[in-house]
C-alpha positions in Angstrom: 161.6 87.2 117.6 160.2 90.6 118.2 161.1 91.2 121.6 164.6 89.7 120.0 165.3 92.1 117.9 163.7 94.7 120.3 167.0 94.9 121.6 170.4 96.3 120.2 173.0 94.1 121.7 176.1 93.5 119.1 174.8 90.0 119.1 171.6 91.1 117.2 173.4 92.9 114.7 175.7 89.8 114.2 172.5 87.9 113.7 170.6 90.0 111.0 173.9 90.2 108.8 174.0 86.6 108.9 170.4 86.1 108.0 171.3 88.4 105.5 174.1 86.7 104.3 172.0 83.4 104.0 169.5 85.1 101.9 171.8 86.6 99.3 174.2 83.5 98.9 171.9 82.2 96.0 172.4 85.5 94.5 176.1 85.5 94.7 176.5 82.3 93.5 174.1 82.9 89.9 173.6 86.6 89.7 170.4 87.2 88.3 170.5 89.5 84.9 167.8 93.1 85.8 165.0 92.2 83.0 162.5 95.0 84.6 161.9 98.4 83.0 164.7 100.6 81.2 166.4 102.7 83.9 169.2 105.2 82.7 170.9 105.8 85.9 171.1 102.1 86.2 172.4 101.4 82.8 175.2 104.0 83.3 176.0 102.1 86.9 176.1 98.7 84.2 178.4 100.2 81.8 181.0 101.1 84.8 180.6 97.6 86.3 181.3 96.0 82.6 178.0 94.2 82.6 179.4 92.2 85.5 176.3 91.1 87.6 178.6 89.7 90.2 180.1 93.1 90.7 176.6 94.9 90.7 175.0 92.3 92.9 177.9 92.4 95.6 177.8 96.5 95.9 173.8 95.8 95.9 174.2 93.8 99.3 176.8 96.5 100.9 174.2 98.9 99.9 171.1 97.0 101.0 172.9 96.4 104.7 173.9 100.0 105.2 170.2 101.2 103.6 168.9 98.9 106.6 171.1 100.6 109.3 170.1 104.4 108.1 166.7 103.4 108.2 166.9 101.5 112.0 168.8 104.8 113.2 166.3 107.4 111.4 163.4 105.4 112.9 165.3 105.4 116.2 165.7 109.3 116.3 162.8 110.1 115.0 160.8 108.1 118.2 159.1 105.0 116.1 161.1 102.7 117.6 162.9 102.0 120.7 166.5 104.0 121.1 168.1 100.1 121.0 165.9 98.3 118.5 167.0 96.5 115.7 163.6 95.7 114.2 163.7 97.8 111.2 167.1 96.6 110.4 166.3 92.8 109.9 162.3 93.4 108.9 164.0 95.9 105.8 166.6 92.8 105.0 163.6 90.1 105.5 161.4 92.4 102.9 164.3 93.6 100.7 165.6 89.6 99.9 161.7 88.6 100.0 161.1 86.8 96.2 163.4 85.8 93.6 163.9 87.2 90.2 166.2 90.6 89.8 165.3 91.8 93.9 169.0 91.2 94.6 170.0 93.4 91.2 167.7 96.0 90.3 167.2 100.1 90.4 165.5 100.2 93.2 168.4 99.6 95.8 170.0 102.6 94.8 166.7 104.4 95.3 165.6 103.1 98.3 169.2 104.1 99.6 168.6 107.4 98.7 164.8 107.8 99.8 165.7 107.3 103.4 168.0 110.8 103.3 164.6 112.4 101.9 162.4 110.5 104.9 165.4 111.8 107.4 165.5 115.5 106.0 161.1 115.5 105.8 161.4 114.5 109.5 163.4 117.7 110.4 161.4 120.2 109.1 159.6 120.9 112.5 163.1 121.5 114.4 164.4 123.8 111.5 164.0 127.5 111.3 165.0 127.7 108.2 162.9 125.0 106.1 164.1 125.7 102.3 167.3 124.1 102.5 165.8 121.2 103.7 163.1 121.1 102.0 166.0 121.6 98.7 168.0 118.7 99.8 165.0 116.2 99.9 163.6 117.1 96.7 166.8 117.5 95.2 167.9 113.9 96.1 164.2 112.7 94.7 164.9 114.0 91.7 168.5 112.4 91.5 166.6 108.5 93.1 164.2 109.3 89.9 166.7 109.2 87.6 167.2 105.4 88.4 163.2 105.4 87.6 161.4 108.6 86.5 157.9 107.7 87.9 159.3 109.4 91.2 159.3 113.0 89.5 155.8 112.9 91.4 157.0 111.8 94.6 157.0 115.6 94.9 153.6 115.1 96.3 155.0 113.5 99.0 157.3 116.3 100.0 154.2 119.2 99.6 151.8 117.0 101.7 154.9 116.4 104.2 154.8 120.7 104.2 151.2 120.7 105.2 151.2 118.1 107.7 154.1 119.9 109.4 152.2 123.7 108.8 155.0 124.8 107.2 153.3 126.4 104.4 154.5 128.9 102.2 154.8 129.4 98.3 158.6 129.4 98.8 158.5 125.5 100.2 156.4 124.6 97.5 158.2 126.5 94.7 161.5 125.2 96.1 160.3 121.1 96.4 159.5 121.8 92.1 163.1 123.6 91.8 164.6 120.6 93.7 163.0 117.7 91.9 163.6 119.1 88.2 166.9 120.3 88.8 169.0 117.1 88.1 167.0 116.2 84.9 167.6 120.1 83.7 171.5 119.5 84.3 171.1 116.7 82.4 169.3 117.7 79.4 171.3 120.4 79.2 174.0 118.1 78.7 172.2 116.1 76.4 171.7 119.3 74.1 175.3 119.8 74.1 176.1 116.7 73.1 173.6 116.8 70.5 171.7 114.0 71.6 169.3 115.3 73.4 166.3 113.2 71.9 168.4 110.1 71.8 168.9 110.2 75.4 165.5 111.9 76.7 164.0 108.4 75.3 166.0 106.1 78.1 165.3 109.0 80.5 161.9 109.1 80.4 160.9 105.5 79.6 159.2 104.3 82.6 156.8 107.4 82.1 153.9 105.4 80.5 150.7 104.8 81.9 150.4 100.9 82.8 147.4 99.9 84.6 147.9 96.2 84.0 148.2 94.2 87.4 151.9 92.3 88.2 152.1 89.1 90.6 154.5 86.4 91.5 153.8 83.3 89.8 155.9 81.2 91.2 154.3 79.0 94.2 156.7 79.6 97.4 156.7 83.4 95.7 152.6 83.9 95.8 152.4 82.4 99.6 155.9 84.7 100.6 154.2 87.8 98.4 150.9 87.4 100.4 152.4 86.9 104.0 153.6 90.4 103.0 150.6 91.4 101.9 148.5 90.6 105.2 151.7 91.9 107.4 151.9 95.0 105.5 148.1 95.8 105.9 147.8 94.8 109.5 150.4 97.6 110.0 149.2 100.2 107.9 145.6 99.8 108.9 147.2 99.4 113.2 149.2 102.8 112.8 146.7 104.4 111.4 144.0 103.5 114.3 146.9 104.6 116.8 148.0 108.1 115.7 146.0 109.7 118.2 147.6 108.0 120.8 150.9 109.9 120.1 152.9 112.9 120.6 152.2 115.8 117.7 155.7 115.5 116.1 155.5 111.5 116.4 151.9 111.6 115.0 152.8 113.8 112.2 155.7 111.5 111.2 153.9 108.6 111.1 151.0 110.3 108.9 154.0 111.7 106.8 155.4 107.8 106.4 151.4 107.1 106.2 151.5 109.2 102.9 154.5 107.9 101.5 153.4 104.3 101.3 149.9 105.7 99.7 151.5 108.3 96.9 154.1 105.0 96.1 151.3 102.9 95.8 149.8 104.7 93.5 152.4 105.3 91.7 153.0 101.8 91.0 149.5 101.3 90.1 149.4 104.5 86.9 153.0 103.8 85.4 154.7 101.5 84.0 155.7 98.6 86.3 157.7 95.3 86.8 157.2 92.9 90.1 160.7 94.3 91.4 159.4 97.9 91.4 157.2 97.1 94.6 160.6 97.6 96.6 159.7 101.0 96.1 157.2 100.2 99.2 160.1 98.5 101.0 161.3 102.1 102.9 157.3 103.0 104.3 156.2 99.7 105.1 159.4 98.8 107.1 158.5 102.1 109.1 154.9 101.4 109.8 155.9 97.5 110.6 158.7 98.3 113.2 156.9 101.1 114.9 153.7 98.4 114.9 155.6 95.4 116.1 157.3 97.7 118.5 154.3 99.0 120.2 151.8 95.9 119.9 150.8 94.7 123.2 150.4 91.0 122.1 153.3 89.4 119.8 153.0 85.7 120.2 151.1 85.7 116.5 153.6 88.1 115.3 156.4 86.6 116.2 155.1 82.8 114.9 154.4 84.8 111.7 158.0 86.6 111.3 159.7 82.8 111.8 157.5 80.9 109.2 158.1 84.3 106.8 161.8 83.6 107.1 161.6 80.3 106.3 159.8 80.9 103.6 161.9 83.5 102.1 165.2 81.2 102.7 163.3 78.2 101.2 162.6 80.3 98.2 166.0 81.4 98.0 167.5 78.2 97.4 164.9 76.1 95.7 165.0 78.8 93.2 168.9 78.4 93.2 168.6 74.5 92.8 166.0 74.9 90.2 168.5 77.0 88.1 171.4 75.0 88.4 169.1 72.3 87.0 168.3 74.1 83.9 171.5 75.0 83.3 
């Protein structure tokens, strides 16, 4: 399956939209209602879509496919995979559909969609002479993907450990990444005030910013085994790049450390704030980084690959018995 999707013939790409086609058909057919934490951006993308979930899980899909190809092609140009892989594409699709419950509806599409324009812009800052606009854009668009979820405020971590990794530091690149980041939520409070409902509004805004160190799992049987296959994939990889940054190229090494940091300062995030199951897409972008360049550059697949089958039986067997299950109840 690896050497597979190693490849970037139009029949790949014909193959991962169908697999993701198979995985989201239970979704299109009962559209799961978001239960997970209060996001305003996403209650403002509700209110245009008339509460439709139909509506909102079909533009979820569009955006979950075209998320997949940004991220193959930034992973591509940026050297962590090879120039005609596919792997990131179908491992972000496999990882994106994994479990049941709202991860076909839910905040974190839009912000993973948006995330991978920050990963892209932090990867450019070594062949830029001029880093502040850059720097701007991705912290900028951090602060807009936090307004789906404000926890990410302090993804501007991210960007000023991206700035030291890459040695590009100056007060101005860390002055501008706080500029960036607050910028959309002083537009908006400013608009708030004006509309004299600034405390009204602040309240949706800033909701998810309560401390929550209370521990979520899948409960559900075919969920656990699915959520743990991840779990064991998703360490293997971290824990394999890691070993192997010193056997790369200095702008390679530093963008895997960069990705590195990314799945550490989400993590953590996800372990201090507020949190539903759904929100540990918010890993999805990082780990489908560090799993395509690891499956890309292991010498031995054959466990791999037995392991990336039984995973996508899993996840399409949990797709539909929880389908059947709710057309039971109902």
């Amino acid at each position: 399956m690896i050497k597979y999707f190693n490849t970037g013939y139009f029949s790949r790409y014909s193959m991962i939209l169908f697999i993701g086609i198979i995985i989201w058909i239970p979704a299109f057919i009962i559209p799961e209602n978001y239960t997970g934490i209060i996001s305003y951006a996403y209650g403002i993308l509700l209110e245009i879509a008339g509460g439709n979930n139909l509506i909102i899980t079909a533009v979820s899909f569009v955006l979950t496919i075209f998320t997949a190809l940004l991220l193959n092609k930034v992973a591509i140009d940026n050297g962590l995979i090879g120039k005609v892989s596919t792997i990131v594409f179908v491992l972000y699709i496999l990882i994106s559909g994994s479990l049941t419950g709202c991860f076909h509806n839910n905040p974190v599409v839009w912000i993973n969609f948006l995330m991978v324009f920050v990963w892209s812009a932090l990867m450019k800052l070594p062949y830029s002479r001029n880093t502040l606009p850059i720097i701007f854009n991705a912290s900028f668009l951090t602060g807009i993907a936090s307004l789906f979820n404000s926890q990410l405020v302090f993804m501007f971590v991210l960007i000023w450990l991206a700035i030291f990794i890459h040695r590009i530091v100056t007060w101005r690149n860390l002055v501008v990444t706080l500029v960036g980041i607050t910028m959309p939520y002083f537009l908006l409070l400013s608009w708030f005030f004006f509309k004299g409902q600034l405390l009204e509004e602040s309240y949706d805004l800033f909701n998810s910013l309560m401390f929550d160190i209370s521990v979520v799992y899948p409960v559900d049987y075919l969920n656990i085994l699915t959520f743990t296959m991840l779990i064991g994939i998703t360490a293997v990889s971290v824990l394999g790049t890691m070993g192997s940054l010193t056997e790369n190229s200095i702008n390679r090494r530093r963008n895997l450390l960069i990705t590195v940091v990314n799945f550490f300062v989400a993590f953590a995030i996800l372990i201090v704030f507020s949190k539903t199951l759904v929100n540990i897409l918010l890993l999805a972008v990082p780990v489908v980084l560090l799993t395509g360049y690891w499956f890309s550059h292991v010498r031995t697949s054959k466990w791999y690959n037995f392991t990336l089958i039984v995973l996508l039986v899993f996840i399409i067997l949990n797709q539909y018995l929880n389908l059947v299950f709710t057309l039971l109840e109902i």
